[in-house]
Residue, then its C-alpha position, 0 to 999 in steps of 0.5 A: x500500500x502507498x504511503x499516500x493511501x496509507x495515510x488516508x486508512x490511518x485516519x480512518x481507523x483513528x477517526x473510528x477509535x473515537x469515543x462515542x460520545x465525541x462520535x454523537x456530537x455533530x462537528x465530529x459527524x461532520x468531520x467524518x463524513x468530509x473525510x469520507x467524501x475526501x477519501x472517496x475523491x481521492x480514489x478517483x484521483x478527484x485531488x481538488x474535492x479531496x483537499x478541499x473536503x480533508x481541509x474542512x475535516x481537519x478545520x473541524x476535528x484538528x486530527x493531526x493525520x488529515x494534514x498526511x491527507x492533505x498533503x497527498x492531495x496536494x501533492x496530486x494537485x502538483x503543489x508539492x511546496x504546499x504539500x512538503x508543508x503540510x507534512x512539516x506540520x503533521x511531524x510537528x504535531x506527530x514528532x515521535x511518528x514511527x514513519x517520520x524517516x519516510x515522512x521526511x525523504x518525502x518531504x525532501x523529494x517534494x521540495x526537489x520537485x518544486x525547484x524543478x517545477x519552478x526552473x520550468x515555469x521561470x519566465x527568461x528574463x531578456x538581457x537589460x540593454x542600458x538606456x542610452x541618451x542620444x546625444x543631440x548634435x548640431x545638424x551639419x550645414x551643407x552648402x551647394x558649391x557648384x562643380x570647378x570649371x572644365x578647363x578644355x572647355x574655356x580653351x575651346x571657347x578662347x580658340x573660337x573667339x580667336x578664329x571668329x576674331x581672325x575671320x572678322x578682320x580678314x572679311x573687314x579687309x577683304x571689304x575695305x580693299x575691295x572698297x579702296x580697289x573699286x573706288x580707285x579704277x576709271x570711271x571713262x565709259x567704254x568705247x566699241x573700240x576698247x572693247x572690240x567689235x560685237x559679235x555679228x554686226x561686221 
């Protein structure tokens, strides 16, 4: 048999050893029936009712060993921390217990099972990233400086203005000499004799 069933039978056979006269008065008929709606929950693995009917018992009767039952329901409701503690307490109330080496190896083993259960659910924490200020800075003044002058395009316009110079003069002097040229020849008409006879009339 379990240790956790056999915690429950303890209380049983406690709870039925009880005087008479304490059976007949109505908080121990109440504490024994919840210990039995308890104990009936607890074998259909019903570990809520379980804990909440051997609680109310407890509460009523102060039986030390419902707080063994207690924590078996606890312990099947996966709260082995609430469990661990409430064996502690059955041992305080029961130190000379002869089982109290396996009370306290399990008591042991449900505190392991606690820090396993809390490495699990332990939420991961993101690395903290300090806060920096930004620091603000003027902003950086940009001027438009327009792009430095292409010096093979100043020789070409230099060179052009050069040649039309040149043509310029040529055309003005080619002009004041024909001018000069013209104006200097006579101005005699011509004779048939200078010219010679025309065509067809001798």
């Amino acid at each position: 048999m379990s240790l956790c069933k056999a915690g429950v039978c303890i209380l049983t056979v406690l709870l039925l050893a009880a005087s008479p006269a304490a059976a007949d008065s109505a908080r121990e008929a109440r504490a024994r029936a919840l210990f039995e709606d308890g104990r009936k929950a607890y074998e259909t693995s019903n570990y809520q009712t379980a804990y909440d009917a051997f609680k109310e018992s407890y509460l009523l009767s102060h039986e030390p060993a419902l707080l063994y039952n207690i924590a078996s329901a606890l312990q099947g409701l996966k709260r082995p921390h609430d469990a661990a503690e409430a064996l502690r307490s059955f041992l305080r109330l029961q130190p000379q217990d002869p089982d109290r080496p396996e009370i306290e190896k399990r008591i042991g083993n449900l505190e392991e099972e606690q820090r396993l259960l809390d490495s699990e659910h332990r939420p991961t924490t993101p690395p903290v990233v300090p806060v920096v200020n930004p620091i603000v800075t003027a902003p950086v003044l940009t001027t438009t400086v327009p792009p430095p002058p292409d010096k093979s395009a100043s020789r070409r316009k230099v060179v052009i203005a050069v040649v039309c110079s040149i043509a310029a003069v040529i055309v003005a002097g080619t002009a004041i000499g024909l001018g000069i040229g013209l104006s200097s020849s006579s101005t005699e008409p011509y004779t048939p004799a200078q010219i010679g006879p025309v065509p067809g009339t001798k």
